[in-house]
Every structure is written in structure tokens, then in C-alpha cells.
C-alpha positions as CSV (number, residue, x, y, z in Angstrom):
1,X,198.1,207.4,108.0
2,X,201.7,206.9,107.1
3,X,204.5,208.6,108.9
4,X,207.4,210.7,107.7
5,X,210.5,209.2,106.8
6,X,213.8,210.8,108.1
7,X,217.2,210.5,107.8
8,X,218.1,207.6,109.9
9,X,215.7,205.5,108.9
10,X,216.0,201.6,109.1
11,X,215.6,199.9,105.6
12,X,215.5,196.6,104.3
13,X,215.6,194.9,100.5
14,X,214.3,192.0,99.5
15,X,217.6,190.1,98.1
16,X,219.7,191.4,101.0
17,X,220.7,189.9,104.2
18,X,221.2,192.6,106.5
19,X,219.0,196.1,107.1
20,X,220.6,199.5,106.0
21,X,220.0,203.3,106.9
22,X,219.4,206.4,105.1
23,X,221.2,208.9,104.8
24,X,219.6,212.1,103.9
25,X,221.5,215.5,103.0
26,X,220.2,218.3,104.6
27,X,220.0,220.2,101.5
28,X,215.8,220.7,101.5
29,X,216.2,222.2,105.3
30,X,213.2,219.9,106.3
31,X,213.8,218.4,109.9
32,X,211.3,216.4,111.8
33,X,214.6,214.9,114.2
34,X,216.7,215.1,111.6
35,X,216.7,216.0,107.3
36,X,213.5,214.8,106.2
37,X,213.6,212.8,103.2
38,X,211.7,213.1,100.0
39,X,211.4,210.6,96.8
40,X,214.5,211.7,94.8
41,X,216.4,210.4,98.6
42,X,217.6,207.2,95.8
43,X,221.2,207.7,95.1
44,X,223.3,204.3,95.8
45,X,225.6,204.7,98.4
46,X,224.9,208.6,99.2
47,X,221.0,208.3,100.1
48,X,220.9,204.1,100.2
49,X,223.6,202.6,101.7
50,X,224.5,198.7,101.2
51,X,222.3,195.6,102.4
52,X,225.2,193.5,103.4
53,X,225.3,190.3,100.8
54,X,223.1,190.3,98.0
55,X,221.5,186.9,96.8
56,X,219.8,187.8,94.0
57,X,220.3,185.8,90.6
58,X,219.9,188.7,88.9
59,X,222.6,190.4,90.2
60,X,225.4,189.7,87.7
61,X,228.2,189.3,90.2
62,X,226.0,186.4,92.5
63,X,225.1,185.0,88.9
64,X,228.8,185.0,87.8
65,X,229.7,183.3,91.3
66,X,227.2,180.7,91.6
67,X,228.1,179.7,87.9
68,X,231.5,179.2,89.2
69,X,230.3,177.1,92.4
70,X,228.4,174.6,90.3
71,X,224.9,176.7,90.8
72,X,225.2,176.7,94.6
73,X,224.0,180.0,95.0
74,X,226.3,182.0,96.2
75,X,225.9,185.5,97.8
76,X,228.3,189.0,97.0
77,X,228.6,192.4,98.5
78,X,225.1,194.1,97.6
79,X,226.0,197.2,96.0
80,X,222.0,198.9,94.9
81,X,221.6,200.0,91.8
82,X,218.4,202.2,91.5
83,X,216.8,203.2,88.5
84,X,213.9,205.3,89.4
85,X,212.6,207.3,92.8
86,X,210.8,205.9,95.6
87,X,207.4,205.0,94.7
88,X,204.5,206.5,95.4
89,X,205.5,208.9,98.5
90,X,202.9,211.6,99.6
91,X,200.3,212.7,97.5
92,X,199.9,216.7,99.4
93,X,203.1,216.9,101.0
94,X,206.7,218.3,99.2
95,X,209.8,218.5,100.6
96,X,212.1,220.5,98.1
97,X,209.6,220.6,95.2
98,X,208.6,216.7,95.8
99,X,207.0,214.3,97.4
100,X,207.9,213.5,100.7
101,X,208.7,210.3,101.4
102,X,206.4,208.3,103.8
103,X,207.5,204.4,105.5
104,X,205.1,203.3,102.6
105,X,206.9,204.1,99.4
106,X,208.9,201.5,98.0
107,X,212.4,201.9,96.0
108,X,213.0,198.7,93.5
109,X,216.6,197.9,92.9
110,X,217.9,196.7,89.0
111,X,219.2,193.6,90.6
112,X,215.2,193.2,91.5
113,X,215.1,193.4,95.0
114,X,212.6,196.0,96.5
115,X,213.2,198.3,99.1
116,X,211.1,199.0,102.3
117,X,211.2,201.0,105.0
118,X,211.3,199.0,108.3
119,X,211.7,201.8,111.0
120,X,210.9,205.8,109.3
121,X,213.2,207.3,112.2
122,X,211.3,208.8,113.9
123,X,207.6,208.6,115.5
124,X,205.7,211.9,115.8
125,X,204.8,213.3,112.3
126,X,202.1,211.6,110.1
127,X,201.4,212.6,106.2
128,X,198.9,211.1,103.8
């Protein structure tokens, strides 16, 4: 069974070189430890903070870079750019009128890196 994710939580993404936290809002006054997150939790740099460098090719500034060093790839400041909501979160359980979000879901980044969660925040609830 997966676990509730929380604000606080310890995420990684694929294309970035350092792991990031969430931030969630305490707008859906859900707390496990802190604001319980749900699958609209998505927005760059209010919900998903930076990963540090980015290195993906896809990424126009690392593209634009590398170009300029001769195709040595070279890394710039990640900054996520997310298209959709965490995917697929819980089936039963809503936080706010959706889906809570379990350490499970996934979030993919435009700059196609995909986002886990490493550490949900906290240990002691568990949703399907």
C-alpha cells in the first residue's frame, strides 16, 4: 500500500542533479504532519520547487548551451515546466475534490524529465 504524500516531501527528477521538496498550501485543510497534498499539488515553483541543474537536451536553455560549447553537454538552472497533474494518485481517496497524492504518482516535466517522490514526509498514513 502506498503512503500519503505531504508537504515536505523529498522529490527527485530524472534530468536534475539535486532532490527538491514540496511545498503544499494548506488551502484543502488536510494534515497528516503537515498539508496533505493532492494531484493538482503541480504548479512550478509554488508546489515543485527547482532540481538544481537540469541536463536534459530537451531543455532549450541546456540545448542552446551545449550548442555553444561544441556539443559538450552542458547543464542550466532547472526551472520545471509541468504540463499536466501527478499521475495516477489514489483511486478512493480526495483531498479537496481530488485525488490524493500517494509516493507512487509520477509528475513528467515538458523538458522530459519525470518526477518521483523519494521520501512522502511522513510515515504513518497509507492509502490505496
Amino acid at each position: 500500500m502506498a503512503m500519503q504524500v505531504c508537504s515536505g516531501a523529498t522529490l527527485k527528477c530524472s534530468f536534475g542533479v539535486a532532490p527538491s521538496l514540496l511545498v503544499v498550501t494548506p488551502i484543502n485543510r488536510v494534515l497528516t504532519r503537515t498539508p496533505d497534498a493532492n494531484i493538482l499539488d503541480n504548479k512550478p515553483l509554488v508546489n515543485i520547487m527547482p532540481f538544481g541543474m537540469c541536463l536534459s537536451l530537451a531543455n532549450p536553455q541546456v540545448a542552446s548551451a551545449t550548442a555553444a560549447a561544441l556539443g559538450v553537454l552542458t547543464p542550466m538552472p532547472c526551472v520545471p515546466v509541468i504540463p499536466a497533474p501527478w499521475i495516477p494518485g489514489s483511486p478512493t481517496v480526495l483531498i479537496g475534490k481530488s485525488p490524493a497524492l500517494n509516493n507512487l504518482s509520477k509528475l513528467m516535466c515538458a523538458w522530459a524529465g519525470v518526477i518521483t517522490v523519494i521520501n512522502p514526509g511522513q510515515t504513518t498514513v497509507f492509502i490505496p
